[in-house]
N, CA and C atoms as an extended XYZ file, in Angstrom:
198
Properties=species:S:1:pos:R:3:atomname:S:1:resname:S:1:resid:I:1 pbc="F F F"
N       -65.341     -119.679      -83.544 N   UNK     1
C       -64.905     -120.927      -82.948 CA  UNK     1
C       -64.737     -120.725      -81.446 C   UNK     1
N       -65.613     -121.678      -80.517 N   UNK     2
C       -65.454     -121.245      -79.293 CA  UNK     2
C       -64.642     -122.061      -78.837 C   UNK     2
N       -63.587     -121.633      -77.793 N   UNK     3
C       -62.226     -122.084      -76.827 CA  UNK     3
C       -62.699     -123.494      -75.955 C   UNK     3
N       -62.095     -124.385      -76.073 N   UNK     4
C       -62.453     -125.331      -75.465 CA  UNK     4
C       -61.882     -126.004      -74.321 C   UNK     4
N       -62.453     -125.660      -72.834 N   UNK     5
C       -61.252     -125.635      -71.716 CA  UNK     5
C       -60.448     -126.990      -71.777 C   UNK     5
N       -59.382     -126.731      -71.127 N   UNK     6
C       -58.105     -127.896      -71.282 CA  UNK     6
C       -58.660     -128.474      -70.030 C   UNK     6
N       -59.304     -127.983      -68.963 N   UNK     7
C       -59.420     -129.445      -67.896 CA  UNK     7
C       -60.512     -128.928      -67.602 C   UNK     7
N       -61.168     -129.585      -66.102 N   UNK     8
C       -62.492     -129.514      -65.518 CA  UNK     8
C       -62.308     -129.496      -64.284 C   UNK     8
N       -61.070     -128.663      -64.171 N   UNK     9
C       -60.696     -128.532      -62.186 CA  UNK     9
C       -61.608     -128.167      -61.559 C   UNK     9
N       -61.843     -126.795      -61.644 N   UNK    10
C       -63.638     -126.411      -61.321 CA  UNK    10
C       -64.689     -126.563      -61.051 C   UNK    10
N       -65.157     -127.511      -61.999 N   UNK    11
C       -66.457     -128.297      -62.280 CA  UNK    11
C       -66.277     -129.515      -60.920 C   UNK    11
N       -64.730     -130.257      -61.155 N   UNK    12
C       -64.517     -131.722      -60.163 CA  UNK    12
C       -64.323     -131.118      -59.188 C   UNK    12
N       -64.003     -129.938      -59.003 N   UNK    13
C       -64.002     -129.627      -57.222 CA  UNK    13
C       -65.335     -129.430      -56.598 C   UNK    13
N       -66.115     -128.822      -57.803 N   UNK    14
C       -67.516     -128.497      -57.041 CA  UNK    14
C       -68.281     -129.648      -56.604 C   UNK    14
N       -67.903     -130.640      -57.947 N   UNK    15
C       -69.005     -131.945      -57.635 CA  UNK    15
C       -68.622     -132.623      -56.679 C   UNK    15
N       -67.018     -132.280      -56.053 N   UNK    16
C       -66.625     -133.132      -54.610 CA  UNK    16
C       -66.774     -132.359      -53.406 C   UNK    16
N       -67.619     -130.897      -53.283 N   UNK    17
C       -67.563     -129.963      -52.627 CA  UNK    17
C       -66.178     -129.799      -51.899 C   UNK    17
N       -65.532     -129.735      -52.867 N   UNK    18
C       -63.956     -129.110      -52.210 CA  UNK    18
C       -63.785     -127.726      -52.873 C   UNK    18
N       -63.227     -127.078      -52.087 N   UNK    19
C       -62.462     -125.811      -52.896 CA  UNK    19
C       -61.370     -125.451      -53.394 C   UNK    19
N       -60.650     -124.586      -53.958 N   UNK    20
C       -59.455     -124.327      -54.701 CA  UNK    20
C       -58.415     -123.841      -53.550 C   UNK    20
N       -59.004     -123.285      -52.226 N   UNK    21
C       -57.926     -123.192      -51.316 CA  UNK    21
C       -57.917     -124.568      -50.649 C   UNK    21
N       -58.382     -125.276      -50.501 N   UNK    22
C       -58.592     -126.381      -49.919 CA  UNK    22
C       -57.240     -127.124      -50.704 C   UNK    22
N       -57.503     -127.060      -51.939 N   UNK    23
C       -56.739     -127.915      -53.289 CA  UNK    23
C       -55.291     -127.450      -52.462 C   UNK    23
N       -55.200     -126.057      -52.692 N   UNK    24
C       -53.939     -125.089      -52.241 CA  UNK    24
C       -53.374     -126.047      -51.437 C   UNK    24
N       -54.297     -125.899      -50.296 N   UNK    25
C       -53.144     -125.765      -49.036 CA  UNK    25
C       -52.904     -127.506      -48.855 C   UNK    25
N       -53.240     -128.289      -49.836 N   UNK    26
C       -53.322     -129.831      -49.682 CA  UNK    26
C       -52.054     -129.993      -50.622 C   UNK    26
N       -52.153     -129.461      -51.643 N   UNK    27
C       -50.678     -129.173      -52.203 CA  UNK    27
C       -49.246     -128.650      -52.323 C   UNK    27
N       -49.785     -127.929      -51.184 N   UNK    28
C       -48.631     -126.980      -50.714 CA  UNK    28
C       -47.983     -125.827      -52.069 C   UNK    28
N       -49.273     -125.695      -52.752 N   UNK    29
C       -48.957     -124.184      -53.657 CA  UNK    29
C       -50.019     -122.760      -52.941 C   UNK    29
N       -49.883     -121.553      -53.883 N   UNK    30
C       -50.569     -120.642      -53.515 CA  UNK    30
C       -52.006     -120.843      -54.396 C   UNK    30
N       -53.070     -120.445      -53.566 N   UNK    31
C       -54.673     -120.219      -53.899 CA  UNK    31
C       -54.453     -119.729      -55.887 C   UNK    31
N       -53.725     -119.063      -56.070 N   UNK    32
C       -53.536     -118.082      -57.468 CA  UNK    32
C       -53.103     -118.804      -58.086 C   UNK    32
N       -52.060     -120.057      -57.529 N   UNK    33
C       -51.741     -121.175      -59.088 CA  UNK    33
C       -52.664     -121.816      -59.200 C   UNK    33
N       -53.424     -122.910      -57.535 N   UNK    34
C       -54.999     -122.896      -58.054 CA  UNK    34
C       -55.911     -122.670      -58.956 C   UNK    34
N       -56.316     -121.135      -58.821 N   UNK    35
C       -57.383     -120.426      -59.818 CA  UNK    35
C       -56.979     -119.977      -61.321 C   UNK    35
N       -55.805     -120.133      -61.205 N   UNK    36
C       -54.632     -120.125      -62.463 CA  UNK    36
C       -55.305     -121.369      -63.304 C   UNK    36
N       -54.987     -122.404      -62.561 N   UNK    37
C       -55.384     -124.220      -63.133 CA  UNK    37
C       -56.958     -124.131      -63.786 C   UNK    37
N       -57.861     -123.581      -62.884 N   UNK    38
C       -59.193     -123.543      -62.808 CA  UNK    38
C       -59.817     -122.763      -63.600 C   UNK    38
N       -58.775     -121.811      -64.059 N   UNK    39
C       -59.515     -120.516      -64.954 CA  UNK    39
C       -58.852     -121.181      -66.782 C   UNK    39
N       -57.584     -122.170      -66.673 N   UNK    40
C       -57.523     -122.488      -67.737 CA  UNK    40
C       -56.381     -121.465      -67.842 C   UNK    40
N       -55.651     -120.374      -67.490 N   UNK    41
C       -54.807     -119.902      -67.542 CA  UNK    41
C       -53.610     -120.245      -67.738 C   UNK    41
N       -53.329     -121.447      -67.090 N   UNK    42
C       -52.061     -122.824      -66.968 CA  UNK    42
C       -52.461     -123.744      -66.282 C   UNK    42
N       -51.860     -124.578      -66.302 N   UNK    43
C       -52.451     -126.185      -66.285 CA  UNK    43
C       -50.900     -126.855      -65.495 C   UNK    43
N       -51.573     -127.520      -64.561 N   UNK    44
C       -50.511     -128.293      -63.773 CA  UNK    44
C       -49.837     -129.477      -64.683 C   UNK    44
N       -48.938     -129.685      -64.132 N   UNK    45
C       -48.079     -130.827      -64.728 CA  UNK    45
C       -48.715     -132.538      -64.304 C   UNK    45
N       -48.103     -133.251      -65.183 N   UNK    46
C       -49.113     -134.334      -65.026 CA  UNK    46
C       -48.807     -135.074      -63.701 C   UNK    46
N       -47.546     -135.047      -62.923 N   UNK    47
C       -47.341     -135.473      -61.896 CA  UNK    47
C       -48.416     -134.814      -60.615 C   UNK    47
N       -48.664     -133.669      -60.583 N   UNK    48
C       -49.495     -132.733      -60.409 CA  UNK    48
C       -50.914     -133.226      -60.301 C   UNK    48
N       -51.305     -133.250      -61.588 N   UNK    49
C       -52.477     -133.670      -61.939 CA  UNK    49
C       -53.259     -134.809      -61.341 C   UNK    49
N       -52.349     -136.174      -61.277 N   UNK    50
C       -52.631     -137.380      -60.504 CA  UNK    50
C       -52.536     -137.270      -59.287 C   UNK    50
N       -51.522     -136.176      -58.378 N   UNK    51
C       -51.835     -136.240      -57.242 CA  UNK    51
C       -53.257     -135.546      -56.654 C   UNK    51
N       -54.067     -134.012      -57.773 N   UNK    52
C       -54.935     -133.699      -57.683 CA  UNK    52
C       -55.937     -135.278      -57.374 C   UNK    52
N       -56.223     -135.350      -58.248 N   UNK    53
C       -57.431     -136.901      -58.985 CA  UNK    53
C       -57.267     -137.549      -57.687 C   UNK    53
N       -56.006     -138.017      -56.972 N   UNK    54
C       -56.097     -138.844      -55.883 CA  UNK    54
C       -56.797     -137.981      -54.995 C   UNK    54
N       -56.087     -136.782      -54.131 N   UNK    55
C       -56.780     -135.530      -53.439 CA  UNK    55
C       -58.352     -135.752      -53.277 C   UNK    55
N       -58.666     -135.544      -54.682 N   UNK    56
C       -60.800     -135.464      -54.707 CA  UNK    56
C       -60.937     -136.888      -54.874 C   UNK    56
N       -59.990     -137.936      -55.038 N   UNK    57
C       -60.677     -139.384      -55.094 CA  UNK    57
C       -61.278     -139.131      -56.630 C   UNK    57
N       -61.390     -138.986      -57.801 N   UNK    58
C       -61.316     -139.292      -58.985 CA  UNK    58
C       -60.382     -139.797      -59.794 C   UNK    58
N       -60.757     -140.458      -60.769 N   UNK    59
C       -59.615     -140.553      -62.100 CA  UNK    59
C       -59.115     -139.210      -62.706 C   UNK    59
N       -57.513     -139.303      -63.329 N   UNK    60
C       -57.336     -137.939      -63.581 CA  UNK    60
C       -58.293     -138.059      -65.002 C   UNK    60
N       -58.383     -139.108      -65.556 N   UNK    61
C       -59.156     -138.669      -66.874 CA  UNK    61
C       -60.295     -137.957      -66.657 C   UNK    61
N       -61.047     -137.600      -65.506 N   UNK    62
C       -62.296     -136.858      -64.790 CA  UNK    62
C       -61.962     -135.429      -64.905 C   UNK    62
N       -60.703     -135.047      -64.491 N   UNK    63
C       -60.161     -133.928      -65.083 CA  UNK    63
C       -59.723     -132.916      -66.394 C   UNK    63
N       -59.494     -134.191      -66.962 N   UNK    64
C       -59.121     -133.432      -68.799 CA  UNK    64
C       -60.503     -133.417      -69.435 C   UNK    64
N       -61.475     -134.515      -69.702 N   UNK    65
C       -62.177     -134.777      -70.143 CA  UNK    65
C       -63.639     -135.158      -69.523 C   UNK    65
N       -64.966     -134.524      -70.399 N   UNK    66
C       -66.035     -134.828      -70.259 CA  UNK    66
C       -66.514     -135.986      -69.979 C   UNK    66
């Protein structure tokens, strides 16, 4: 049974050519909770989350889901 990632931080940063320090320093966390989010390691909180989605200009549903 293969693992099925919890979001698509990764994927939506690339398709907005933004990066994960970019994300960082727009959020005011470190690059490592970033790649933390991105690797699926832990997952931001949903308050979090919507301010991401606004950040790249997507819906957060662009984030959880395909």
């Amino acid at each position: 049974m293969s693992e099925r990632p919890l979001n698509r931080l990764k994927v939506v940063l690339v398709e907005n050519q933004k990066t994960s320090k970019w994300l960082a320093e727009q959020l005011g966390v470190s690059a490592v909770t970033v790649s933390k989010w991105c690797t699926n390691m832990h997952q931001p909180d949903l308050q979090t989350l919507a301010r991401i989605a606004e950040l790249i200009g997507c819906d957060k549903r662009e984030l959880i889901t395909e």
